[in-house]
PyMOL Python script that loads the backbone (N, CA, C, O; Angstrom):
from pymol import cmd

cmd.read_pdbstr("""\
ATOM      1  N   UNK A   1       1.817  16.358  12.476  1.00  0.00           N
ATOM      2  CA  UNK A   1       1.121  15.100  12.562  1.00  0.00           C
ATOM      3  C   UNK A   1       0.997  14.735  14.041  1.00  0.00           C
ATOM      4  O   UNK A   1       1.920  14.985  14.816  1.00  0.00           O
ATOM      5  N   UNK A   2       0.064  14.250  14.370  1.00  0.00           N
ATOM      6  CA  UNK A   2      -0.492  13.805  15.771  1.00  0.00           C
ATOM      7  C   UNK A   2       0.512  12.334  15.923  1.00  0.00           C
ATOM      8  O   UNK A   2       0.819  11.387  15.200  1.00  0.00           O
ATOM      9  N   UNK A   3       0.793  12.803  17.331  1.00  0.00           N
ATOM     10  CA  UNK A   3       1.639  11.861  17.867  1.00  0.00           C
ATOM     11  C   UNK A   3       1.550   9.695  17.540  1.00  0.00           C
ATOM     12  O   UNK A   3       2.228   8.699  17.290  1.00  0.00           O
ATOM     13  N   UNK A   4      -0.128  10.304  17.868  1.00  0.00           N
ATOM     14  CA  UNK A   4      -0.790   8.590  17.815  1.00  0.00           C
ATOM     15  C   UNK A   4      -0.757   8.468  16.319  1.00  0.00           C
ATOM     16  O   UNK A   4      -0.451   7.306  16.051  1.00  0.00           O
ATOM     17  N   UNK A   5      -0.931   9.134  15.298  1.00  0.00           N
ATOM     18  CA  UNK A   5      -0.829   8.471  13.599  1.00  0.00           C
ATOM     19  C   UNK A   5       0.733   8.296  13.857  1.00  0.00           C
ATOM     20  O   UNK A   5       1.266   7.456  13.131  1.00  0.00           O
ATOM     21  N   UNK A   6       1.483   8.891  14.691  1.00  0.00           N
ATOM     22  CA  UNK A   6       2.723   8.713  14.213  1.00  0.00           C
ATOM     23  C   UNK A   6       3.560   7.254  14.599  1.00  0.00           C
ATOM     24  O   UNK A   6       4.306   6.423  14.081  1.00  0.00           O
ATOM     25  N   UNK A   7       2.938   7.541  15.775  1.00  0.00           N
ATOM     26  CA  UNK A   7       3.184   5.703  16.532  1.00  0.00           C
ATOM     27  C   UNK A   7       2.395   4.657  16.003  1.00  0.00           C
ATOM     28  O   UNK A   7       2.974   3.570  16.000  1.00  0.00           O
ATOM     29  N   UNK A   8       1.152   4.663  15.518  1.00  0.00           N
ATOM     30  CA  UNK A   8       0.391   4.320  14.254  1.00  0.00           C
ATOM     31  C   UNK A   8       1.250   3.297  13.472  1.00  0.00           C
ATOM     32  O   UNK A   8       1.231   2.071  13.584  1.00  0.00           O
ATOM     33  N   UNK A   9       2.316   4.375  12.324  1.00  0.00           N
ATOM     34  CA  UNK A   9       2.716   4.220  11.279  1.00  0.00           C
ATOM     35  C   UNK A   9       3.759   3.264  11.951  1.00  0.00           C
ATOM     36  O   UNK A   9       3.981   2.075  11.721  1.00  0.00           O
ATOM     37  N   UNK A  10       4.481   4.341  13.073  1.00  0.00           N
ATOM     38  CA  UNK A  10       5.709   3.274  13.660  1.00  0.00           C
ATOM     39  C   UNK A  10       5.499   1.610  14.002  1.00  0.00           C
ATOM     40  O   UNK A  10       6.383   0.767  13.853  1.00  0.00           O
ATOM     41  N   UNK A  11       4.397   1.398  14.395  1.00  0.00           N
ATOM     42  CA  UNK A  11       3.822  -0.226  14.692  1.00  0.00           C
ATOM     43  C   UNK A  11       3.487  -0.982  13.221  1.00  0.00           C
ATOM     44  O   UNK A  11       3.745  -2.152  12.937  1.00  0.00           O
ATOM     45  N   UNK A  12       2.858   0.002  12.394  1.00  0.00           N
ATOM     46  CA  UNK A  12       2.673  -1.037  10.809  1.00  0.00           C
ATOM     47  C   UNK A  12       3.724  -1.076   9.831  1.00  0.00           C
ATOM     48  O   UNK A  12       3.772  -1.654   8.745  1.00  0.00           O
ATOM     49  N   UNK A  13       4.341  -0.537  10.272  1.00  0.00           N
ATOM     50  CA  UNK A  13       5.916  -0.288   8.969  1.00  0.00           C
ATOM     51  C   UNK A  13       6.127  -1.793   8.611  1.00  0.00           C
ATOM     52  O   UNK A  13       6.457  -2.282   7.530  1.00  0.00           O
ATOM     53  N   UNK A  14       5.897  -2.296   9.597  1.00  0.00           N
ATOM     54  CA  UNK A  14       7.072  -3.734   8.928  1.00  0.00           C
ATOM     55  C   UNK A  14       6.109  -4.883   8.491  1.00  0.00           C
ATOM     56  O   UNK A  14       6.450  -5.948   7.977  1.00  0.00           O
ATOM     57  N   UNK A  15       4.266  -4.283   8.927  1.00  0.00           N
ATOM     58  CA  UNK A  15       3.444  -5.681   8.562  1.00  0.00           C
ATOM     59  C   UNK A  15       2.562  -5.165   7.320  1.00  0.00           C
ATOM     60  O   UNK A  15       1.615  -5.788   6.840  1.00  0.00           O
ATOM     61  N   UNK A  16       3.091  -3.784   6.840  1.00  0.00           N
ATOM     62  CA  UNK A  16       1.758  -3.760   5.669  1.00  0.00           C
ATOM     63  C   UNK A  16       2.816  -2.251   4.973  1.00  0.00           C
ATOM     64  O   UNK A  16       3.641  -1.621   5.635  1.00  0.00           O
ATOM     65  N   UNK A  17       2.478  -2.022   3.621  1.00  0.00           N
ATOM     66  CA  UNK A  17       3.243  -1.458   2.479  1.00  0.00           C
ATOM     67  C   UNK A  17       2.975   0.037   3.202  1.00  0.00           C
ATOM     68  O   UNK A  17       2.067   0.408   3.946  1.00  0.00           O
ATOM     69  N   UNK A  18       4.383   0.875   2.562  1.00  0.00           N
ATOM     70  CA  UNK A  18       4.256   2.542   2.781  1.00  0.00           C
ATOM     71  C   UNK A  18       2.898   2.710   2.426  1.00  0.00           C
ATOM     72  O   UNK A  18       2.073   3.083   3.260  1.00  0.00           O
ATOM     73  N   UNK A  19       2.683   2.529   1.561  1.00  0.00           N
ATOM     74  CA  UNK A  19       1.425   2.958   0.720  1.00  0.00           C
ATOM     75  C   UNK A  19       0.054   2.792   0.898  1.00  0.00           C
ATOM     76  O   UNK A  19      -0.803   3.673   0.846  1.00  0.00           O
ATOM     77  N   UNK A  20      -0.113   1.467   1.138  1.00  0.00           N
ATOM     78  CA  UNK A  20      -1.280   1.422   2.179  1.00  0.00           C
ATOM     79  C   UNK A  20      -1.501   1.992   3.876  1.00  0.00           C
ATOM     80  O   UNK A  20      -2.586   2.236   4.405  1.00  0.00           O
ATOM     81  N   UNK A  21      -0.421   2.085   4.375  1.00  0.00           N
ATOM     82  CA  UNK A  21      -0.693   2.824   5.992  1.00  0.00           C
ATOM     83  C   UNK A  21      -0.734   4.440   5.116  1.00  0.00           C
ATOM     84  O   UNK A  21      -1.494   5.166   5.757  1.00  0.00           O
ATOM     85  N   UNK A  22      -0.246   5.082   4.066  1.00  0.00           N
ATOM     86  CA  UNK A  22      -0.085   6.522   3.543  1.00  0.00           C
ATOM     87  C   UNK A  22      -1.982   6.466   3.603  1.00  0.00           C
ATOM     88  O   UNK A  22      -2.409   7.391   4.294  1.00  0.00           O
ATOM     89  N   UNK A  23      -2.871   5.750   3.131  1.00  0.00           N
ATOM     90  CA  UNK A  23      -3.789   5.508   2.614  1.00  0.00           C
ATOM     91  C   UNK A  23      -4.963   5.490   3.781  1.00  0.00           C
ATOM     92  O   UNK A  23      -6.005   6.147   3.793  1.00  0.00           O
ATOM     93  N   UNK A  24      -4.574   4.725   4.568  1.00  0.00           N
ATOM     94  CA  UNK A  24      -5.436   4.698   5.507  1.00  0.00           C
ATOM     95  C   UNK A  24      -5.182   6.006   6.583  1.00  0.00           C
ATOM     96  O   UNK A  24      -5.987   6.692   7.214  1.00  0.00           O
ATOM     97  N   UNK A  25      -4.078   6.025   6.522  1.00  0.00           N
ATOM     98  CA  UNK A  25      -3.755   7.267   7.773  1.00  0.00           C
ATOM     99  C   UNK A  25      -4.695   8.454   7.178  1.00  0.00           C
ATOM    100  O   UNK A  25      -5.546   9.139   7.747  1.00  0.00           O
ATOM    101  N   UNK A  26      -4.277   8.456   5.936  1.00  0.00           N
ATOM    102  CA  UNK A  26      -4.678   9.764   4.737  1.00  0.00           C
ATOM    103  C   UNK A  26      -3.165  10.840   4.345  1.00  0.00           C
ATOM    104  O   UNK A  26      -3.193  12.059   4.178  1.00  0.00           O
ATOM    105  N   UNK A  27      -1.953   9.945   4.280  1.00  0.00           N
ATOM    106  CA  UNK A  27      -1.136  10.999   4.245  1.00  0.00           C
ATOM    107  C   UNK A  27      -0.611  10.458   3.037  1.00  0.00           C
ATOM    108  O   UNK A  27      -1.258   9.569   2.484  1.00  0.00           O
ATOM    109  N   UNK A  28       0.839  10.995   2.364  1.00  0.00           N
ATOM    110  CA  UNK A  28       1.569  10.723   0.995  1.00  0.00           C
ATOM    111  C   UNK A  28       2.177   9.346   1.914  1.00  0.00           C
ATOM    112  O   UNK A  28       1.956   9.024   3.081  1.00  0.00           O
ATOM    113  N   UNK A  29       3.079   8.668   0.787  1.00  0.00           N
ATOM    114  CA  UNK A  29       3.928   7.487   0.780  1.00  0.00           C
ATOM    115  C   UNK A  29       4.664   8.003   1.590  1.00  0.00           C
ATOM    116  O   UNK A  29       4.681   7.808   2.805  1.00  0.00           O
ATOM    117  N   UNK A  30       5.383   8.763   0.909  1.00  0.00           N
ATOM    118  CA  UNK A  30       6.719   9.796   1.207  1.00  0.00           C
ATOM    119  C   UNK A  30       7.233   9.711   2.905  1.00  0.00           C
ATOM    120  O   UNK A  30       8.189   9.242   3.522  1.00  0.00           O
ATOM    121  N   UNK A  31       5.791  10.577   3.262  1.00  0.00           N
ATOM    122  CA  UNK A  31       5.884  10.840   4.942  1.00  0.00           C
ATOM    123  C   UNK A  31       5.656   9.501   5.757  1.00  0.00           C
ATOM    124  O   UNK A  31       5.747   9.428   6.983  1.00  0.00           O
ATOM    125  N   UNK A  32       5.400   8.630   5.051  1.00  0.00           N
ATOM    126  CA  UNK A  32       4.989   7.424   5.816  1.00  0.00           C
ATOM    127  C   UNK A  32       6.991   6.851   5.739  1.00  0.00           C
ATOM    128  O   UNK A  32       7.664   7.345   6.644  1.00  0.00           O
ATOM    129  N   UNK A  33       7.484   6.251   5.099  1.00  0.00           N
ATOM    130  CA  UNK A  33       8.659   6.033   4.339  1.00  0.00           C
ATOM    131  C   UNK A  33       9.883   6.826   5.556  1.00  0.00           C
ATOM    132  O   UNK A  33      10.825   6.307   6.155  1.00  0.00           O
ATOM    133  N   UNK A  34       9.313   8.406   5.573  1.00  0.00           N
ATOM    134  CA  UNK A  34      10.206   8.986   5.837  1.00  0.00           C
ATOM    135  C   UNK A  34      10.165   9.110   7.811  1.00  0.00           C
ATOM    136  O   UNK A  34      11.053   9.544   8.545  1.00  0.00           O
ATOM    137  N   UNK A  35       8.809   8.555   8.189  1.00  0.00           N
ATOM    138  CA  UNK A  35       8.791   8.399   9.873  1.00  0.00           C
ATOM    139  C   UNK A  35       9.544   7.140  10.130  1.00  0.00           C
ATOM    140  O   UNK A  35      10.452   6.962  10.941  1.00  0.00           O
ATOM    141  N   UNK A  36       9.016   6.315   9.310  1.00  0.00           N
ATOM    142  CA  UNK A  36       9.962   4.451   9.222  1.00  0.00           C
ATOM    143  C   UNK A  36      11.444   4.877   9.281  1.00  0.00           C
ATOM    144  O   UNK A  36      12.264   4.114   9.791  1.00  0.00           O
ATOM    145  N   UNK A  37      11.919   6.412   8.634  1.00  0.00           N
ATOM    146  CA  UNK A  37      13.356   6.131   8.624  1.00  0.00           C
ATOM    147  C   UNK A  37      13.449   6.286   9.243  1.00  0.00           C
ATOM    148  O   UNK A  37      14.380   5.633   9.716  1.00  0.00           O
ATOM    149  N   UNK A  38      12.816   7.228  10.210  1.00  0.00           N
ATOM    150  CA  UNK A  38      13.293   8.269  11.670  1.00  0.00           C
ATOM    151  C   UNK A  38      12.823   7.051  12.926  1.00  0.00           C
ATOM    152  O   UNK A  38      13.036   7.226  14.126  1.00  0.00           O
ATOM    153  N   UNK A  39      12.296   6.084  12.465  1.00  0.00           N
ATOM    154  CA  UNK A  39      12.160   5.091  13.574  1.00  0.00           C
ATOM    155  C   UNK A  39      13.403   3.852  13.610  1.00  0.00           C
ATOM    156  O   UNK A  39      13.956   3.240  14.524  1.00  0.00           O
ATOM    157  N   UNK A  40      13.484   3.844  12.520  1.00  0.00           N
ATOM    158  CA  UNK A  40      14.888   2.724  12.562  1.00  0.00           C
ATOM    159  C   UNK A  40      16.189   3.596  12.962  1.00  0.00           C
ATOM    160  O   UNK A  40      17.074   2.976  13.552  1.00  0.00           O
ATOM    161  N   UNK A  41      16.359   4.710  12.754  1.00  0.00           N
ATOM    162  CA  UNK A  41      17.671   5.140  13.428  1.00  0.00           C
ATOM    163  C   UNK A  41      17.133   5.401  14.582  1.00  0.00           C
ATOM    164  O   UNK A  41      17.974   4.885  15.318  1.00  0.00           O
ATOM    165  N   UNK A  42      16.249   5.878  15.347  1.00  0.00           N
ATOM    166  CA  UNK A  42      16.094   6.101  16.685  1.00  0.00           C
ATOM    167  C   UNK A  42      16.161   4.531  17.680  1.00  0.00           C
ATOM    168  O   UNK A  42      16.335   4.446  18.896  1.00  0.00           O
ATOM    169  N   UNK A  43      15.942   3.315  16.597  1.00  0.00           N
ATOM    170  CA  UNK A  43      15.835   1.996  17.472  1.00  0.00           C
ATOM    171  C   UNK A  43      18.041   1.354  17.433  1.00  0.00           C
ATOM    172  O   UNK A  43      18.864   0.725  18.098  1.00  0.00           O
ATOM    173  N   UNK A  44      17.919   2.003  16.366  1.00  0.00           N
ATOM    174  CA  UNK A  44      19.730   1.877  16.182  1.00  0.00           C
ATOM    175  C   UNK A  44      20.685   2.565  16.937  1.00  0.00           C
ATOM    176  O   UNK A  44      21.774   2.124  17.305  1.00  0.00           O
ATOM    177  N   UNK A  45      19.987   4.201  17.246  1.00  0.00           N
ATOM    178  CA  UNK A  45      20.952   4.838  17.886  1.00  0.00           C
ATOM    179  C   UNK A  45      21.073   4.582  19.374  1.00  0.00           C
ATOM    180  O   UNK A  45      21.951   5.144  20.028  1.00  0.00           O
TER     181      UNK A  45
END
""", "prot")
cmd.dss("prot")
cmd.show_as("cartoon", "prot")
cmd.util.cbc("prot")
cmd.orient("prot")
């Protein structure tokens, strides 16, 4: 995945559903869900 969908997803996580950024990006829930996780432990660690 291209860097910018990825920072993308990282900026809408918290103002609009997995499912709709999965939708617009064009990807599954899943991978959307699963960059949000990899962004909250990277803002924690």
């Amino acid at each position: 995945m291209m860097s910018r969908c990825v920072q993308y997803i990282e900026e809408q996580y918290l103002r609009d559903t997995f499912t709709s950024i999965a939708e617009h990006v064009g990807c599954d829930d899943k991978t959307v869900h699963t960059l949000a996780g990899d962004y909250i432990k990277r803002l924690n660690g």
